[in-house]
C-alpha positions as a printed NumPy array, in Angstrom:
array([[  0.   ,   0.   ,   0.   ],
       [  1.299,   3.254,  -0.748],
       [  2.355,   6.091,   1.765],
       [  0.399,   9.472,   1.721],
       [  3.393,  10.841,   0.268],
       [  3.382,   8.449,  -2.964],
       [ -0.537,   8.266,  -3.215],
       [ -0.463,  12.112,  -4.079],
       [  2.614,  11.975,  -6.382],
       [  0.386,   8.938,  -8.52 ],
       [ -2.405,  10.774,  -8.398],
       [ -0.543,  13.342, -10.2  ],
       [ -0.637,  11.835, -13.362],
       [ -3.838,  10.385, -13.061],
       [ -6.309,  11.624, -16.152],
       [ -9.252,   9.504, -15.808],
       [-11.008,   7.871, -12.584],
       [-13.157,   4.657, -13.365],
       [-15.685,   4.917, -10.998],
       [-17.397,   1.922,  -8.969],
       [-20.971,   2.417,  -8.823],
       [-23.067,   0.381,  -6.174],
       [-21.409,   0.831,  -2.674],
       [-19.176,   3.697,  -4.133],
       [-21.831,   6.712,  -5.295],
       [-25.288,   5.325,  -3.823],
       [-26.034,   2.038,  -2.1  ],
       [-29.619,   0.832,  -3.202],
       [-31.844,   4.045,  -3.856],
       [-29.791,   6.033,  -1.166],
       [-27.102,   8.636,  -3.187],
       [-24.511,   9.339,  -0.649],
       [-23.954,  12.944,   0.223],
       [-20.557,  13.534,  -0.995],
       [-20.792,  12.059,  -4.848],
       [-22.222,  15.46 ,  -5.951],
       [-19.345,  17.448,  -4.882],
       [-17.064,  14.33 ,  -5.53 ],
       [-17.501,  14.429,  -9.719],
       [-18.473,  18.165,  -9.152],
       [-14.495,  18.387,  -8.239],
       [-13.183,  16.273, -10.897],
       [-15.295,  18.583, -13.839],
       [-13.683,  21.548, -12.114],
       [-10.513,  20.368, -12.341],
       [-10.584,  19.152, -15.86 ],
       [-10.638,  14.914, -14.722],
       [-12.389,  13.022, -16.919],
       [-14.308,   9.827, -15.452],
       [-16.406,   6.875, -16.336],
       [-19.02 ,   4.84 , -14.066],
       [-18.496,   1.254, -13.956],
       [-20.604,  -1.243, -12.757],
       [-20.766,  -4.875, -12.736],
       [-24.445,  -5.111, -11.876],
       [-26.031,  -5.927, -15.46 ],
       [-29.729,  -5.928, -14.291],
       [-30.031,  -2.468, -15.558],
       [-29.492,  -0.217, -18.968],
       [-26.9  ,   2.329, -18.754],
       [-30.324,   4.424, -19.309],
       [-31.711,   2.884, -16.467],
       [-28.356,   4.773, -14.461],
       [-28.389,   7.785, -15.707],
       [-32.499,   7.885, -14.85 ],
       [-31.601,   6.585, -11.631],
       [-28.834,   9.648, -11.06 ],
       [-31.575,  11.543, -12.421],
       [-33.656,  11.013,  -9.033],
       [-30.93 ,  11.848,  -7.013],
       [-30.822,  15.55 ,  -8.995],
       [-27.452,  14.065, -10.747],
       [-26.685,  14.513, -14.771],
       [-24.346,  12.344, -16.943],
       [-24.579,  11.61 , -20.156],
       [-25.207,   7.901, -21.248],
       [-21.759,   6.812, -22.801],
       [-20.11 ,   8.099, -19.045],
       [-21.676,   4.699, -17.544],
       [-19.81 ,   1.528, -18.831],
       [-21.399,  -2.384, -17.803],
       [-20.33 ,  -5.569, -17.147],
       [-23.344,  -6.348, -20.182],
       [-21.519,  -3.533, -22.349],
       [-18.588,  -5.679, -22.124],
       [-20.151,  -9.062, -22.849],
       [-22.118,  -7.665, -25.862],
       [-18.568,  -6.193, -27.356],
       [-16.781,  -9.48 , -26.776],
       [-19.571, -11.634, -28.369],
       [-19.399,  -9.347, -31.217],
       [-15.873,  -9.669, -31.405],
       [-15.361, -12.943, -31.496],
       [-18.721, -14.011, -34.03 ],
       [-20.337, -16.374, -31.174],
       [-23.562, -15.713, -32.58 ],
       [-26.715, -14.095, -32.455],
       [-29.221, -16.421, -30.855],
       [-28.954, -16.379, -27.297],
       [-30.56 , -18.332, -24.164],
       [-30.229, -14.751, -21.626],
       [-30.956, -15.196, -17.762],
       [-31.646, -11.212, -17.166],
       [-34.002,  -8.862, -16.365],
       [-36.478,  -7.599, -19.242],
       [-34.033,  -4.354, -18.698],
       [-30.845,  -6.577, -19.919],
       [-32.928,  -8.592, -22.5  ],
       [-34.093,  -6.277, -24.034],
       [-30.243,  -4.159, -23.961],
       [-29.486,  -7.052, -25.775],
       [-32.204,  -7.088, -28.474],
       [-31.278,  -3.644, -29.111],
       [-27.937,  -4.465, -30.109],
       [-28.289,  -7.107, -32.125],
       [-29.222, -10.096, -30.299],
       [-32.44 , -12.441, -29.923],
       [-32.948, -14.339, -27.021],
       [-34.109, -17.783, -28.208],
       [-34.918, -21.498, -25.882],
       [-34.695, -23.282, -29.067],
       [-30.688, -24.17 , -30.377],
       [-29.007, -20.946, -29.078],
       [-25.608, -19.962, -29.719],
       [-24.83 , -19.264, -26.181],
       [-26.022, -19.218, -22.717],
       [-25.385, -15.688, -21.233],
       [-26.204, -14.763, -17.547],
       [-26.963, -11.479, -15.932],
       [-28.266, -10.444, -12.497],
       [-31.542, -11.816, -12.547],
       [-33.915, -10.202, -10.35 ],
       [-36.501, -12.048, -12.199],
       [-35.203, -15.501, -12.221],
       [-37.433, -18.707, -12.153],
       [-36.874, -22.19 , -11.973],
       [-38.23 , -23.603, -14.981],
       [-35.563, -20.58 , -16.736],
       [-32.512, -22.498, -14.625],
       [-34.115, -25.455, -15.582],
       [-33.693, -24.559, -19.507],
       [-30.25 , -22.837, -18.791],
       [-28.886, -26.376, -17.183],
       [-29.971, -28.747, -19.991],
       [-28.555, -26.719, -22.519],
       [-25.306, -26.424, -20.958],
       [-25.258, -29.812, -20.588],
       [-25.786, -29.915, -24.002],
       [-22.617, -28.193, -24.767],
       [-24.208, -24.826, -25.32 ],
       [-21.457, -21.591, -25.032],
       [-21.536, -20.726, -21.108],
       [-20.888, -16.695, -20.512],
       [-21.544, -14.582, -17.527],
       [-21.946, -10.832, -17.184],
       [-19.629, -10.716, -13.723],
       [-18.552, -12.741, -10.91 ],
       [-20.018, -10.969,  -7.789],
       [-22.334, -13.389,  -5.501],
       [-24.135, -10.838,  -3.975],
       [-25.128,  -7.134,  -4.573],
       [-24.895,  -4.847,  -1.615],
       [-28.415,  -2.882,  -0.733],
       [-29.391,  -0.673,   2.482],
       [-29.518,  -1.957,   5.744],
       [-26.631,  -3.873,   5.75 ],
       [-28.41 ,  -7.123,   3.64 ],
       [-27.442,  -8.285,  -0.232],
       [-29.228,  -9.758,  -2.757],
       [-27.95 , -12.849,  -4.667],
       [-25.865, -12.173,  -7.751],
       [-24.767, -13.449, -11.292],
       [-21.861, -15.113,  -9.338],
       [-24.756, -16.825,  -7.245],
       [-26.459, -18.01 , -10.304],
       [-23.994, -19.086, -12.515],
       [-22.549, -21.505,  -9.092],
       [-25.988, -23.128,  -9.394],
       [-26.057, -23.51 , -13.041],
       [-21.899, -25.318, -12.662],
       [-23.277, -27.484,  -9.87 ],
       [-25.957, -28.504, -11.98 ],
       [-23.923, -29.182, -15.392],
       [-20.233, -29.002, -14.118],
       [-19.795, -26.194, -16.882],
       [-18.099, -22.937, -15.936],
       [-18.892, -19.507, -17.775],
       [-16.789, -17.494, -19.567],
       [-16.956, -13.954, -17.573],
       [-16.656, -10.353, -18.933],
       [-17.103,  -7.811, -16.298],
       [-14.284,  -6.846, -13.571],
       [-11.893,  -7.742, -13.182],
       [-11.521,  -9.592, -16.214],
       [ -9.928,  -8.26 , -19.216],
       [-12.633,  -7.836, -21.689],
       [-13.972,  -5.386, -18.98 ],
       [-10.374,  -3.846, -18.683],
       [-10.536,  -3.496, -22.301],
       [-13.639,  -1.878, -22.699],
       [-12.404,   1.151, -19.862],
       [ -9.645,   1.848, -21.876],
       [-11.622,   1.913, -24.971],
       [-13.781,   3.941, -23.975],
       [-12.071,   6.483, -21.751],
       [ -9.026,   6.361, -24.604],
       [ -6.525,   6.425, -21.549],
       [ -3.373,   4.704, -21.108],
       [ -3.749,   2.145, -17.715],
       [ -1.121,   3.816, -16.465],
       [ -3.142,   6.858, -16.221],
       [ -6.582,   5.502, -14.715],
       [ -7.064,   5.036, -11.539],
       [-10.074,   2.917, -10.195],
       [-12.234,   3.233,  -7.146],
       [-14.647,   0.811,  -5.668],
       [-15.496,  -0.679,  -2.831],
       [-15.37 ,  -4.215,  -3.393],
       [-11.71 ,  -6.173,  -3.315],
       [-12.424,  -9.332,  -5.868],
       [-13.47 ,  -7.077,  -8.801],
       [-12.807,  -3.189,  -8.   ],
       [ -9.844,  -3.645,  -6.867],
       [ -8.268,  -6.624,  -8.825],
       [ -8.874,  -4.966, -12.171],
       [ -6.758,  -2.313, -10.699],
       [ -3.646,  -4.683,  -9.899],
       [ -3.866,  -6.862, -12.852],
       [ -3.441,  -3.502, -14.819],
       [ -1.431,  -1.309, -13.862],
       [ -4.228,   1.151, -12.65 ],
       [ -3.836,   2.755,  -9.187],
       [ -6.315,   1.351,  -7.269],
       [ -8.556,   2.976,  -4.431],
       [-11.124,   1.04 ,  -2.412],
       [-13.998,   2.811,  -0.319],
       [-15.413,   2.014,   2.862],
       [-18.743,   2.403,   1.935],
       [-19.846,  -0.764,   0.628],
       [-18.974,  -4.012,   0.85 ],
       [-15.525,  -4.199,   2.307],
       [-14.224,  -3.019,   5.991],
       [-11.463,  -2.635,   7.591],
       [-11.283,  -6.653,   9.237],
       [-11.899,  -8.237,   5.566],
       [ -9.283,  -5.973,   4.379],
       [ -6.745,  -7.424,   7.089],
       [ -7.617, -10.872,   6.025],
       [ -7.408, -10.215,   2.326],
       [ -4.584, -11.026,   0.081],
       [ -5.818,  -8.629,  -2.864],
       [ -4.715,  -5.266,  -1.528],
       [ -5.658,  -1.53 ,  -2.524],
       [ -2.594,   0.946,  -3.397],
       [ -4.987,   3.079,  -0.628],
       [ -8.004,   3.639,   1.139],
       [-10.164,   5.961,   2.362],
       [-13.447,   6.006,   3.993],
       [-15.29 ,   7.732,   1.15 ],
       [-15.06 ,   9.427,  -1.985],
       [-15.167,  13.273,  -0.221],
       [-12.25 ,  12.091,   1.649],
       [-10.026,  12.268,  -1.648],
       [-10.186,  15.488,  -2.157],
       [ -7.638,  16.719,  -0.127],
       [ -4.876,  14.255,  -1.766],
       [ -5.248,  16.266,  -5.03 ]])
């Protein structure tokens, strides 16, 4: 971890911040107090940043409507998803255009807009989202046709998604364990802190890693996409990780602090 001293001097030559969203700006429907003045900062200071998120239940529309109720603007191309990623690598590498999608409607129908149909019958690929909505006759499907061989792909690997009160919800990670127990497949994932998510920050941010510096608040995705890159990596207190599972952990921040208003005095 780096000294006060050495945290400033990196931060220097830091030109974009890739910011975490759940845990890091709002948790649940509660925005915390400080993001405002937070990204207020970095505009007056000429930073550029981009909001990344792992949780693919929702449209980067659905985000910036959901900043909208907190009195928050951003334009739609500043939020980047774990689904943004997955639909760029299927693209990428032709997998196909018919898939079986465990998702909300939200991410179903993300997908339909860019291309994709969402099909039972001979897909090219199982893909799997946070699904709010999930059922079990859908992880019934989803099983059998991994077992059948079918292209396995997840969104992200997070188990659970942090919300008020101190209690989570189940996550991709969650449902994609069920669907390997089932089949004894595992998926393919995109979001952090793999690279095809690393890939899509630096395309669209058009920085060099050595000039992005992430902040988030978990350690297994916000934080390892930083150290597998080269990106100077800050975790928050504010969601999912304290002080005692930061002890225990082996993945390690290049600093903390409690919350984003307390980085404005390293600039």
């Amino acid at each position: 971890m780096l000294t006060e001293t050495e945290f400033k001097q990196r931060l220097q030559n830091i030109e974009c911040f890739a910011i975490d969203l759940d845990g890091t700006t709002y948790l649940g429907d509660r925005v915390f107090p400080y993001t405002s003045r937070f990204i207020s900062f970095l505009r007056e200071t000429n930073r550029s940043f981009l909001f990344i998120t792992n949780n693919s239940s929702k449209t980067p529309q659905n985000y910036i409507d959901k900043f909208r109720s907190f009195g928050l603007e951003f334009e739609k191309d500043l939020i980047y998803t774990s689904a943004d990623a997955t639909i760029e690598y299927l693209k990428k590498k032709k997998v196909g255009k018919k898939l079986y999608i465990l998702g909300t409607k939200a991410l179903i129908d993300y997908f339909l807009e860019n291309g994709f149909s969402c099909e039972e019958s001979n897909p090219d690929a199982v893909v799997v989202g946070f699904d709010l909505e999930l059922n079990y006759s859908r992880l019934q499907v989803a099983t059998n046709l991994l077992i059948q061989g079918v292209p396995f792909y997840a969104t992200h690997p997070d188990f659970t998604c942090p919300v008020e009160n101190g209690t989570v919800l189940p996550d991709c990670g969650a449902i994609t364990a069920a669907l390997t127990a089932a089949s004894g497949r595992k998926p393919f994932v995109l979001g952090k802190p793999h690279t095809p998510m690393f890939e899509g920050v630096l395309r669209r941010t058009g920085s060099e890693n050595s000039k992005i510096a992430v902040i988030g608040d978990r350690l297994m995705t916000d934080i390892e996409i930083g150290r597998q890159n080269n990106l100077l990596s800050i975790l928050v207190l504010t969601g999912e990780t304290n002080l005692a599972m930061l002890q225990e952990s082996t993945i390690q921040p290049d600093f903390v602090v409690p919350s984003l208003e307390d980085l404005i005095p390293f600039f």
